[in-house]
C-alpha positions as CSV (number, residue, x, y, z in Angstrom):
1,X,32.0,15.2,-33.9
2,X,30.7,12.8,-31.3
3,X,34.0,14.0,-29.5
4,X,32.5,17.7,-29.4
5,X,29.4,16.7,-28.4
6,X,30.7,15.2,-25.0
7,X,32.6,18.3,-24.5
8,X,29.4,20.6,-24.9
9,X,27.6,18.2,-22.3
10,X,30.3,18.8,-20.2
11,X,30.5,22.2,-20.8
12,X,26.9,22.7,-20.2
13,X,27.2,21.1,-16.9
14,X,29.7,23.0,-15.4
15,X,28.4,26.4,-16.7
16,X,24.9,25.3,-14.7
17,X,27.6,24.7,-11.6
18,X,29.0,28.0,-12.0
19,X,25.7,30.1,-12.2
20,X,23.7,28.0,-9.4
21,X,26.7,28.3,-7.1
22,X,26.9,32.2,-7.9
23,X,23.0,32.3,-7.3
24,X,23.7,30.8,-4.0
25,X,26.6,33.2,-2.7
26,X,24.2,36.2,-3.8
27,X,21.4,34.6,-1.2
28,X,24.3,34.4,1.5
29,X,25.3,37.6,1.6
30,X,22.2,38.9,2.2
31,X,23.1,38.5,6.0
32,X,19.9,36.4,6.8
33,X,19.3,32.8,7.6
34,X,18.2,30.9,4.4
35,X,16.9,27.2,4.2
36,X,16.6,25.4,0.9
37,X,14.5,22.1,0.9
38,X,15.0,19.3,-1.3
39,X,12.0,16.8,-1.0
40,X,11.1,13.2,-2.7
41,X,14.7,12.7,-3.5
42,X,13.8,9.2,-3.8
43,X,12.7,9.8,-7.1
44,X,15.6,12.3,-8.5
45,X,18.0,11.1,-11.0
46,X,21.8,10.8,-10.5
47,X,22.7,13.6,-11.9
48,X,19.7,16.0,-10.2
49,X,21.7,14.6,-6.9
50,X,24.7,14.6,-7.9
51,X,24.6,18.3,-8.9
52,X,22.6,20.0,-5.7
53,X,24.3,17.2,-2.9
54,X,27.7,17.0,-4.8
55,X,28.7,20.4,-6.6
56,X,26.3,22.9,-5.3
57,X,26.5,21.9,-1.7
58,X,30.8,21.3,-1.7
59,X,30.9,25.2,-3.1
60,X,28.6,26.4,-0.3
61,X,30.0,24.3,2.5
62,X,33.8,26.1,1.8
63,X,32.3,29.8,1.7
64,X,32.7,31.9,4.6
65,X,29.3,32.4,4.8
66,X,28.4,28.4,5.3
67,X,26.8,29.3,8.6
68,X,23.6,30.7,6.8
69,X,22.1,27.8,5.0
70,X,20.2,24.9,6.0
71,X,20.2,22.2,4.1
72,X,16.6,19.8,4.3
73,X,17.0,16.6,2.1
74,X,13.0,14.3,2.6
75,X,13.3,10.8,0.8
76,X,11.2,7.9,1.9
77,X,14.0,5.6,2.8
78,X,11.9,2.4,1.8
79,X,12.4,3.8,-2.0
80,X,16.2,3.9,-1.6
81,X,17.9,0.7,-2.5
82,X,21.4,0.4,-2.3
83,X,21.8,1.2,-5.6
84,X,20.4,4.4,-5.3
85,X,22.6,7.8,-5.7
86,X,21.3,9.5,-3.1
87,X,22.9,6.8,-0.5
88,X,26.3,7.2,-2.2
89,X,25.9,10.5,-1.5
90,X,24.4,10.3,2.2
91,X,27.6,7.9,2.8
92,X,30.1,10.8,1.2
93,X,28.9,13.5,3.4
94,X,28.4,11.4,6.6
95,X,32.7,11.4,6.3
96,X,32.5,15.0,5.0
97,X,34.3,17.3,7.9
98,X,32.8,21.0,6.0
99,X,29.6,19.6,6.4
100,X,27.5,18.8,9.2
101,X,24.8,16.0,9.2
102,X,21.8,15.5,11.7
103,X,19.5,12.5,10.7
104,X,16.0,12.8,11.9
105,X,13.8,9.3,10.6
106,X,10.1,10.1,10.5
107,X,7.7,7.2,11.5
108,X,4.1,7.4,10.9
109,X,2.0,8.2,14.2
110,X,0.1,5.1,16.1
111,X,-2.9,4.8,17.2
112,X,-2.9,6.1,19.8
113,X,-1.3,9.4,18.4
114,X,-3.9,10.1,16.1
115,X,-6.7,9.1,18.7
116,X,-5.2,12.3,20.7
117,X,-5.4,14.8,17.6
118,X,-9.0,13.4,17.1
119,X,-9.9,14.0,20.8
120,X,-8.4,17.6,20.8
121,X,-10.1,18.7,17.5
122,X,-13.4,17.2,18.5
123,X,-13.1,18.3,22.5
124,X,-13.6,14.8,23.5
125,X,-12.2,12.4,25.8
126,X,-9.8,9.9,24.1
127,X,-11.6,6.9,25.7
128,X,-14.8,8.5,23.3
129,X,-12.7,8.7,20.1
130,X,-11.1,5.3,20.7
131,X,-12.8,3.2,18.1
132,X,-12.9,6.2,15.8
133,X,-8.8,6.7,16.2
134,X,-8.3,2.7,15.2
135,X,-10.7,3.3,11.8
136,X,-8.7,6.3,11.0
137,X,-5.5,4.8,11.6
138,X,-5.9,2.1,9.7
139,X,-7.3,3.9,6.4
140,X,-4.7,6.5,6.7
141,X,-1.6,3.8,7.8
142,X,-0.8,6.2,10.4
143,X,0.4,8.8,7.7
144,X,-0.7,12.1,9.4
145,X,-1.6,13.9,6.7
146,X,-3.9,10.9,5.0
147,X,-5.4,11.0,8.5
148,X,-6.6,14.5,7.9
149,X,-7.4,13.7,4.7
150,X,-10.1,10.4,6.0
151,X,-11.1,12.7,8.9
152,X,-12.2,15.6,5.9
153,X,-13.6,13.3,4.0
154,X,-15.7,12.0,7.0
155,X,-16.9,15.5,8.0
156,X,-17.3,16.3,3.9
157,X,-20.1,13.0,3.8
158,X,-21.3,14.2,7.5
159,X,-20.4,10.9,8.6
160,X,-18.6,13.2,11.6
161,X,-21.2,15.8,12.4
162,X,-22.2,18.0,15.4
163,X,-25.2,17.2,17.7
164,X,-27.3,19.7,19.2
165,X,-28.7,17.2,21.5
166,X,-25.8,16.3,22.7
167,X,-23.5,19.4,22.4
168,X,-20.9,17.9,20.7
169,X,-19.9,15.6,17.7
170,X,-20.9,12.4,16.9
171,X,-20.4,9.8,14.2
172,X,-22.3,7.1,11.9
173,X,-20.8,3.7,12.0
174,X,-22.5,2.6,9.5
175,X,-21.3,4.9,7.1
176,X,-17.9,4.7,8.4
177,X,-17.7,0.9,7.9
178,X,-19.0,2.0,4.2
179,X,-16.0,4.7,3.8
180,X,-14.0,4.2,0.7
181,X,-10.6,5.1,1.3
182,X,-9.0,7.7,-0.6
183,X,-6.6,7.4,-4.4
184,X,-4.0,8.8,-2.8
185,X,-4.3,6.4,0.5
186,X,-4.4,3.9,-1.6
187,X,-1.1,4.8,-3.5
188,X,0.8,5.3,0.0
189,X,-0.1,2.2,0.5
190,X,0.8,0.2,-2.4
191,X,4.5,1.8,-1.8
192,X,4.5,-0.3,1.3
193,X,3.3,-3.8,-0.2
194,X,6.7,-4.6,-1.4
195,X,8.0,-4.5,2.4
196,X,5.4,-7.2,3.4
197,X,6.6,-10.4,4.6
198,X,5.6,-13.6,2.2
199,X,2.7,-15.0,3.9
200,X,1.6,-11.8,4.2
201,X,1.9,-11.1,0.4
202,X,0.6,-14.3,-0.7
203,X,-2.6,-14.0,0.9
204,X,-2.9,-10.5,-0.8
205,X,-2.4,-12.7,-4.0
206,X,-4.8,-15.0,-3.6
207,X,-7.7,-12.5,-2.3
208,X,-6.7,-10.4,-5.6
209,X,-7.7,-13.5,-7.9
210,X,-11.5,-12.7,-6.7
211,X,-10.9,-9.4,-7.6
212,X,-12.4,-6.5,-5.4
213,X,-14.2,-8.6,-2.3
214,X,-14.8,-12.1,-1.5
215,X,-16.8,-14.1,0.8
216,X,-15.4,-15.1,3.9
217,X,-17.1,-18.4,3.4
218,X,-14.7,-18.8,0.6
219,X,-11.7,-18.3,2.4
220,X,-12.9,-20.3,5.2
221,X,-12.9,-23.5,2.8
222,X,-9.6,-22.3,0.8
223,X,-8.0,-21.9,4.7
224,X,-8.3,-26.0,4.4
225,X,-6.3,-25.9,0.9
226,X,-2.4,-26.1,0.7
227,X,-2.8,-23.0,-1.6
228,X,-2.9,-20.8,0.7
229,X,0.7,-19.9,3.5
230,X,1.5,-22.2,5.8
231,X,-0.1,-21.9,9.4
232,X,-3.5,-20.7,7.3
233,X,-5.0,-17.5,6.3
234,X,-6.7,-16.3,9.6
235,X,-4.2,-14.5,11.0
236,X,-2.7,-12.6,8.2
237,X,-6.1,-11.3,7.4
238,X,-6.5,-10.1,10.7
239,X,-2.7,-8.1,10.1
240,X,-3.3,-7.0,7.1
241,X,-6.5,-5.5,8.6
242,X,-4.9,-3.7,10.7
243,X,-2.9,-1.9,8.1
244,X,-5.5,-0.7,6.2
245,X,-4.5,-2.9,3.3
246,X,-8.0,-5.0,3.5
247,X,-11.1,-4.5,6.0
248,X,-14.0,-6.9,6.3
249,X,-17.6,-6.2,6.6
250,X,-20.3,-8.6,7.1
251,X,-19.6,-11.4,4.9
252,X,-17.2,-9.7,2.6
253,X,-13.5,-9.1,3.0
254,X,-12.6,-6.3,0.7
255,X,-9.6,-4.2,-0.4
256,X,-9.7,-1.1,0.7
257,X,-9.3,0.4,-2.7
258,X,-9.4,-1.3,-6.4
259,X,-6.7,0.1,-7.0
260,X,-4.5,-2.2,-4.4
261,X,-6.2,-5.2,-5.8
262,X,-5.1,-4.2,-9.1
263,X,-1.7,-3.3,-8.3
264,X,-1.6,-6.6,-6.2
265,X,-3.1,-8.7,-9.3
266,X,-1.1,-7.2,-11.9
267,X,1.8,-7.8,-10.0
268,X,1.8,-11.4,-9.8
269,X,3.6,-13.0,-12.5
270,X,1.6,-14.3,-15.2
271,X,2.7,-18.3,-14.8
272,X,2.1,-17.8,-11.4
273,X,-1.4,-16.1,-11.7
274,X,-2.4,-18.8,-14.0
275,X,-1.6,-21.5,-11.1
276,X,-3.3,-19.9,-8.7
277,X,-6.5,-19.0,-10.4
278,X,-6.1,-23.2,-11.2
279,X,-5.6,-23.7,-7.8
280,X,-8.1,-22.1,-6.7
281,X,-10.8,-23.5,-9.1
282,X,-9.5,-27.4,-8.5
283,X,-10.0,-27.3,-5.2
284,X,-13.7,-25.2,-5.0
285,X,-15.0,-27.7,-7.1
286,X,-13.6,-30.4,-5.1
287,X,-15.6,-29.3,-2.4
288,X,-18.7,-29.5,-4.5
289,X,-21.2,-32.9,-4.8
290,X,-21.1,-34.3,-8.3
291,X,-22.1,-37.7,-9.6
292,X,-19.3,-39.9,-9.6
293,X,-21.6,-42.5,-11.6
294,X,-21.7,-40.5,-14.8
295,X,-18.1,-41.5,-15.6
296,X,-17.3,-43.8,-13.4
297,X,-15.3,-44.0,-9.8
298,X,-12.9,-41.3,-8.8
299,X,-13.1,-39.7,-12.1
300,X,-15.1,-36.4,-12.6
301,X,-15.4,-34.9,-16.0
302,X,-15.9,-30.7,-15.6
303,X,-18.4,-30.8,-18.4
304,X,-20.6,-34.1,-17.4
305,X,-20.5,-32.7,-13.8
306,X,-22.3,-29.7,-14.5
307,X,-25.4,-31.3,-15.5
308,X,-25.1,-33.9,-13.6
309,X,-24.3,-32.0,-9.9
310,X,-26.5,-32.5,-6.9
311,X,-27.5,-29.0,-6.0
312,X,-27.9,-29.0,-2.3
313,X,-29.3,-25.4,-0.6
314,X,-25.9,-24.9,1.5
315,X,-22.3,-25.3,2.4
316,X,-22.0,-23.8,6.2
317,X,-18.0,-23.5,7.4
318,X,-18.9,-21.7,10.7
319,X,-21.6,-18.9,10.9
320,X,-20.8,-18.4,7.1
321,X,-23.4,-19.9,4.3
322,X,-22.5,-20.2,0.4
323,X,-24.8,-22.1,-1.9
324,X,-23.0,-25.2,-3.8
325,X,-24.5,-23.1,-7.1
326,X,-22.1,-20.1,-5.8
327,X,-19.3,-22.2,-5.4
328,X,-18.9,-24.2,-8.4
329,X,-19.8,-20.7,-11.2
330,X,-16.8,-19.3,-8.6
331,X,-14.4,-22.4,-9.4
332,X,-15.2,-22.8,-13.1
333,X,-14.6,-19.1,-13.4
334,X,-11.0,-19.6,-11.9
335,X,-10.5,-22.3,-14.2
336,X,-11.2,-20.5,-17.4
337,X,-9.4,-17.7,-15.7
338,X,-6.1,-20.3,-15.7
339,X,-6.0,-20.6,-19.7
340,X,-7.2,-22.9,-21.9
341,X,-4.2,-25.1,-21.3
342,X,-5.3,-26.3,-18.2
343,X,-9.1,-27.0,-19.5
């Protein structure tokens, strides 16, 4: 029974072979040039690849009428592990002698690409649309089609808008630094978190534990902590700026979508989250004034400190201020965000 069963799979499976090939010589010999595209491969299934790549395209490659067809496979090659059938297959017909292979890898357009599409669609000069190119380019990742998307979206909220006092178009900054990038932005990017480098990722970590923003007064202090990569957290903020991952304005460095922070955050495991978030809260409080005297030298209790805390009106790291107030609700609410075990 379970015998029979194999053999109607099997059965099944060629019979698909049979009538998609046939389908395919019928499209041939219609004399014309045909192109059959096969995109996101990165997400097909072995056998979805094996039977298009493997069966259907062997039987088409040994008709006479091979000449016809094009062949267009799309996969985003950061997707593709090793593991994945479509590179068994990519390897297979790279040796293949019926069929011919040309390779064409796609990278996302700089800055100063989509500064040139801006400054042809508005009629401006490039050096106008220079800062405008860099905000684009950073909330699209150079994607070109999530650049047209932020550039709709900007003349949808008439944050890009035509001036009849100046004859031509113009732009609010203010509502620009305001922008909320797009769901689907936000999805492109979170395919390209994995790739980052650790430092890179571990400050992503760490800004997720304060969920959607945080003050940059905050990370100025936490830049003094071991917590956070080696060599400080300055710099990678400013790359992962640049990306489009984060953006800062004012006094608040925020993701540029929740859901990053949420794929970030729910990505770190839980042991690890629970260290952090301690982390985190030790050291805040650390850098708060309480009264050593109500239990003695060198030894703080969480709950006598509370009442017993010397409120001063400021911390200042720089040209950022945070109230001692702010600081210690922030570090107890890391430390019951730990687990009672650490409490």
């Amino acid at each position: 029974k379970e015998q029979s069963a194999v053999e109607q799979a099997n059965f099944s499976h060629w019979k698909l072979v049979f009538l998609l090939t046939q389908f395919m010589y019928v499209l041939l010999e219609l004399d014309r040039p045909i192109m059959l595209v096969l995109d996101d491969l990165q997400w097909a299934d072995a056998s979805t690849i094996n039977l298009v790549l493997g069966n259907i395209l062997d039987s088409v490659s040994n008709s006479l009428y091979a000449h016809r067809i094009l062949f267009v496979v799309l996969y985003r090659d950061n997707e593709v592990c090793d593991e994945h059938p479509l590179v068994a297959q990519l390897v297979r017909l790279r040796q293949s002698e019926s069929v011919k292979i040309k390779e064409m890898p796609l990278s996302t357009f700089s800055k100063g690409d989509i500064c040139s599409m801006i400054a042809s669609e508005l009629r401006l000069t490039t050096r106008i649309v220079a800062e405008l190119g860099g905000i684009v380019h950073r909330k699209s990742s150079g994607n070109i089609l999530f650049a047209v998307e932020v550039l709709n979206s900007m003349v949808r909220n008439s944050v890009i808008h035509f001036s009849l006092k100046l004859c031509r178009y113009q732009w609010d900054w203010d509502n620009i630094s305001s922008l909320k990038t797009e769901e689907n932005v936000a999805s492109f990017i979170i395919t390209t978190i994995s790739t980052l480098q650790p430092k890179f990722l571990q400050t992503l970590r760490i800004l997720s534990c304060f969920g959607y923003n945080i003050d940059v007064a905050i990370l100025c202090l936490l830049d003094t902590s071991c917590i956070v990569p080696f060599g400080g957290i300055r710099n990678p903020l400013r790359y992962l700026v640049d990306i489009g991952i984060i953006e800062m304005a004012g006094s608040l460095v925020s993701f540029t979508h929740d859901l990053i922070q949420q794929h970030v955050y729910e990505g770190i495991a839980l042991p690890q989250r629970q260290n952090l978030h301690f982390g985190i809260g030790v050291f805040l409080g650390s850098k708060t004034t309480f009264n050593a005297a109500a239990t003695g030298p060198g030894i703080y209790s969480l709950e006598f400190g509370i009442d017993q805390m010397y409120i001063s009106e400021s911390k200042i790291d720089g040209d950022f201020i945070i109230s001692e107030r702010s600081l210690l609700s922030i570090a107890t609410d890391h430390i019951n965000c730990a687990s009672p075990e650490f409490i």
